[in-house]
Steps between C-alpha positions, in 0.01 A plus 500: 500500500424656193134478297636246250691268783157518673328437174759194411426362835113466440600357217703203637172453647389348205708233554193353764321378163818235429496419834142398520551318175719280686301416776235396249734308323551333799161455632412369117833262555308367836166453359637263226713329724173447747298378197767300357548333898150419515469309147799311646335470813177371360712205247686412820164434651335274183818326536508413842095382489587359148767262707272379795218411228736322288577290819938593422669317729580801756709503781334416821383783761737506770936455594675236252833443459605600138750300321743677296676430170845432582741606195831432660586104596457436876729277696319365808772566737352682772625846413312774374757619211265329265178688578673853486316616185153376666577628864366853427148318493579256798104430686535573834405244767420645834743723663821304496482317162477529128443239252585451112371287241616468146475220196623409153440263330591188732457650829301658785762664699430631899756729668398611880713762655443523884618772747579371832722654760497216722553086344365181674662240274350127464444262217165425330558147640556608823237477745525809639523666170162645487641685832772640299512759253305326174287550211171327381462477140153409327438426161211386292415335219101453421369326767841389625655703766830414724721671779843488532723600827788658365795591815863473518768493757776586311531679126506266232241257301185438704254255435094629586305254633128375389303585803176343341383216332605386188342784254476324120766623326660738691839346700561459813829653566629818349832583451619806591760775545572629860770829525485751780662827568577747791096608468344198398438192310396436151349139344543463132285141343333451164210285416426349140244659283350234398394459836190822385507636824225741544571616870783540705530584889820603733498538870801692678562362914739637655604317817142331481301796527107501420417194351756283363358331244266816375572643100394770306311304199431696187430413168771526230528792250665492152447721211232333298541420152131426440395810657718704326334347159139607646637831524650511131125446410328733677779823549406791267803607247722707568486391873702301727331337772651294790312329787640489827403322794388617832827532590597703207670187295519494142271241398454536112599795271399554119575773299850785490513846533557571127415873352296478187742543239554864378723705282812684625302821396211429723684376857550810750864630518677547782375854552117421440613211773625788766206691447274223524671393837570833621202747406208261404512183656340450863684266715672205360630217678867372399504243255488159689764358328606215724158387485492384169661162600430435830271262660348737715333758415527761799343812335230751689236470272539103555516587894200696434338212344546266725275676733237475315469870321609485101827729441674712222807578475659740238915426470766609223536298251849368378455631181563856465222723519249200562293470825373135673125496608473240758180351652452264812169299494430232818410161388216377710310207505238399759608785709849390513821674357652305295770691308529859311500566114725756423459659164809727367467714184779674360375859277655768347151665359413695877911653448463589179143628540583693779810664317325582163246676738784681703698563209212640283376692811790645587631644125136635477525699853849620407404653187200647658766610746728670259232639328368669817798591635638691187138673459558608869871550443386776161203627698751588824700640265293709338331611829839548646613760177210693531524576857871550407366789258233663753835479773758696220201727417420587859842526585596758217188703580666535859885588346307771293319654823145313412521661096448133272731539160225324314233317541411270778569108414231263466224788541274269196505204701193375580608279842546636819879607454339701221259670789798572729742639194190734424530578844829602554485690161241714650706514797787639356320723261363664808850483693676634197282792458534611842885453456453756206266712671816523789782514237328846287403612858830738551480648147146586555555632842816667384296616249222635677702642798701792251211725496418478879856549592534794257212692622565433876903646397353795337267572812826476696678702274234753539442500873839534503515821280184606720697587791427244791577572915804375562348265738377296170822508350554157633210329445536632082872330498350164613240520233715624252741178599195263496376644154904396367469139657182471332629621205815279485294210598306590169804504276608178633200339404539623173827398479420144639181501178773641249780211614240238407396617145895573438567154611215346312639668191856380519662387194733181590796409330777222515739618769800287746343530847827473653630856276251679694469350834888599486470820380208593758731326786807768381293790489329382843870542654581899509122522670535214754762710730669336748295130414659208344305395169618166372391311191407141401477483120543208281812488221269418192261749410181455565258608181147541561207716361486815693463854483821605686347886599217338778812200616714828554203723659401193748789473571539794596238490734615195685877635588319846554312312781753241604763796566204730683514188775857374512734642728773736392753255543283215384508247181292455200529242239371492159466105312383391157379148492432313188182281540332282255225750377688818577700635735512645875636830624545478813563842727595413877615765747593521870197629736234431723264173390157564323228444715278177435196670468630711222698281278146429309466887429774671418443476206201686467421864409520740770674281785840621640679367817687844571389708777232757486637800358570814693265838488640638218693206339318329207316200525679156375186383309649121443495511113871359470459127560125494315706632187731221543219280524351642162827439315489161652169389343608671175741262453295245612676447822435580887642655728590371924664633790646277794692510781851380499781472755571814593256710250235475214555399141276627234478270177345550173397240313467562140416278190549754235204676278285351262666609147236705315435340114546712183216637411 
């Protein structure tokens, strides 16, 4: 990973700050919501004291049997097609049965569907009827109060029985529905309104179990006009509020879920709607539609309620971005229960507060975000081109054997890569010096040797001329044959300190490589012998910048030492190569591989491969491949050696020389 990938990915790091915008948003969203719960909370509670002290007519504490509005016509026939819109709300009566009860405006209408795997059949006039399956119906009326035996032995119309005394108004016979099925039984009867019962009781025997003439007597439930008008008086605006009984019945409702009126401007999109749902909003519960209408009102903050402990509920609201606050508030009086206000209040001010905030929160952290991310991006940059420079510089120092070209980048900064460029310019200045010190060293010792090496000749000369025992003959050849090593070793530093100021002084000039690559290669053919010399040179000619006497004379060096180790019967080959800043000669020849250890040095000045020379012979002082080297780096190039299949190839890489300006 590079220093600006490592700097981009602190950078991303910045993106904690939008992040912990959002949970504030969020924890802002839930405060308001909590405040805006328990102003709700606290009007549900006036309300429901307001109620008791205004002595509303409430339902009573405990089980009733609610009456529903019927808005389909109901045929008393004894089947149950007429109660299908009601049945989802059927009251369950023990285990086995369920009863219904519906008006209009005529009518009090009583369906009882009973589950019975097993039938004892008798009329309600029989005698043995109360032994037989049967049901005891009770109804009241003030202080009036009758019950009815109500059995058949056969489906059909039934007739129920007045078990008691004549009760006021209320008749003595009932006439009724009786329809059974492979699982049960079900009575269908309706009773006149004006009758004002305020109570009504069933009892389910089956086969004359438990007591037979025992009923389950509640009062009567209805939603309640007059309580509903209470309500209109006392529920804040902008609020609907139902009461329900203990049982969760609707007893009286005032008020709609209606949105304050706004412009199509100001209400949430669907985005802001997304968000709000999916990045702000805590949990929602799903809009309760189906509760809207119904008579019971089955919700968990009304469950929640009922047991005593006031509730909130927060649900989404129809309209689109728009929330529902509900709150749950027990009606007590005396220490009874006797119902729940529920208080619903539709908003869209906590969505579109919440948005603004998330919205303006989140273009404000991703501008600071671009804005610290491109500073970062230009700073790692910057940082990243300056070490760029201090590499390049470092690395040309090392091409030019530790000499700098110029002066050191970045050696006036004032920040720590400024220390550590002065640092490696006063490396290199001492590095190159000591490179300079070892590059003059042969002329000065070549220099200095000539006078030794003349006066220790002219000694010989004279011991020689002095008449010596013939005994010392030998020991005056071996110094006279060390004194003309020394000396040619002398000469060829001089030669090797003349070859660099002659290259240094070449004149270049605008030459076709591939001319004299070719004409080297031809001449290279009556001195190879018996060894095969082929060519690899391009069709187009190949112009470059040059000084064509140091090409020739390097190359001259390389075939001199290809052919000195390929075998008499061996191959060379000679290739020009076009590159994209210059062009490669490459000299490859049959023989033994280079050793690894020397493929770094050869090179340098004074290093040679061939074997030690022989008493007598003169030393090979390893100046040929350092003067390709030089011609090399005059051109700007390099020179490599590597081992091939079979031999070694030799390439020079050169880029041509600088052209000199006209003075």
């Amino acid at each position: 990973m590079t220093l600006r990938q490592k700097l981009l990915l602190v950078a991303l790091c910045t993106l904690a700050l939008p992040v912990a915008g959002w949970l504030y948003v969020r924890q802002m969203e839930t405060l308001l919501r909590e405040g805006q719960a328990q102003a709700l909370v606290a009007s549900a509670r006036a309300l429901a004291r307001s109620l008791v002290v205004v002595d509303a007519p409430l339902p009573p504490a405990g089980a009733a049997w609610y009456v529903q509005q019927s808005n389909v016509p109901i045929t008393v026939d004894g089947y149950g097609d007429d109660w299908a819109p009601l049945s989802a709300w059927a009251q369950p009566l023990d285990r086995n049965a369920r009863v219904m009860l519906a008006e209009d405006a005529h009518w009090l209408y009583f369906y009882i569907d009973v589950r019975a795997a097993q039938r004892h059949r008798a009329d309600a006039g029989d005698r043995l009827a109360l032994s037989a399956d049967h049901l005891i119906v009770s109804i009241a009326s003030g202080d009036d109060a009758q019950r009815y035996l109500l059995a058949s032995a056969a489906p059909g119309p039934t007739t129920a029985i007045a078990l008691d005394a004549e009760a006021g108004v209320l008749p003595d016979r009932i006439n009724a529905q009786w329809q059974e099925d492979g699982g049960g039984f079900h009575a269908e009867f309706r009773l006149p309104r004006g009758l004002r019962l305020d109570h009504f009781g069933v009892g389910v025997h089956l086969g004359g179990d438990g007591e037979p003439l025992s009923a389950d007597n509640r009062p009567l439930l209805e939603f309640s006009a007059s309580l509903s008008q209470e309500l209109s008086r006392l529920a804040p605006d902008g609020v609907r509020v139902r009461v329900l009984s203990p049982d969760a019945w609707l007893m009286a409702q005032s008020g709609k879920l209606q949105l304050p009126d706004q412009s199509l401007a100001d209400r949430p999109g669907w985005l802001a709607s997304l968000i709000y749902r999916s990045l702000v909003a805590g949990r929602l519960d799903d809009a309760g539609a189906w509760a809207e209408d119904a008579p019971r009102i089955d919700l968990p903050e009304v469950r929640r309620a009922l047991k005593g402990k006031p509730s909130t509920s927060w649900r989404t609201g129809e309209a689109r971005g728009s929330v529902v606050l509900a709150a749950a508030m027990p009606i007590t009086m005396r220490g009874k229960l006797h119902g729940v206000v529920l208080l619903e209040q539709p908003s869209r001010a906590v969505p579109l507060l919440a948005n603004r905030a998330l919205f303006g929160l989140l273009i404000v952290s991703f501008g600071v975000l671009l804005v610290a991310g491109g500073v970062l991006l230009l700073f790692a940059t910057r940082l990243t081109f300056r070490l760029r420079r201090l590499r390049n510089a470092a690395e040309r120092a090392q091409d030019n054997d530790g000499r700098l070209d110029g002066p050191f980048p970045l050696i006036d900064a004032t920040d720590e890569l400024g220390d550590l460029a002065r640092s490696f310019a006063r490396l290199f200045e001492v590095v190159g010096g000591y490179t300079d010190y070892l590059r003059t060293l042969a002329s000065k010792l070549s220099h200095e040797l000539n006078t030794p090496l003349a006066i220790v000749k002219s000694s010989l000369d004279n011991l020689d001329h002095a008449g010596l025992p013939a005994e010392a003959e030998p020991y005056l050849a071996r110094a006279r044959d060390g004194v003309a090593r020394l000396g040619a070793l002398v000469r060829a530093m001089s030669e090797a300190t003349r070859m660099e100021r002659a290259i240094a002084a070449a004149e270049a000039e605008d030459v076709d490589m591939a001319e004299i690559v070719r004409g080297c290669a031809e001449g290279y053919r009556g001195l190879a012998g018996g060894r095969r010399i082929q060519t690899e040179l391009p069709d187009e000619p190949v112009r470059m910048h040059v000084s064509p006497e140091l090409i020739a004379q390097a190359l001259d060096k390389l075939f001199d030492n290809a052919v000195s180790f390929t075998p008499a019967d061996g191959w060379l080959r000679i290739a020009l190569r076009p590159t994209p800043d210059g062009a490669d000669i490459e000299l490859a020849n049959q023989g033994p591989p280079l050793p690894a250890a020397m493929q770094g040095r050869l090179f340098d000045s004074l290093v040679s491969l061939r074997d030690k020379a022989t008493p007598g012979d003169a030393p090979h002082l390893g100046l040929g491949l350092y003067v390709v080297r030089l011609v090399a780096e005059r051109h700007q190039g390099s020179a490599s050696a590597r081992n091939i299949d079979g031999g070694v190839a030799f390439t020079l890489h050169l880029k041509g020389m600088p052209r000199q300006r006209l003075a």
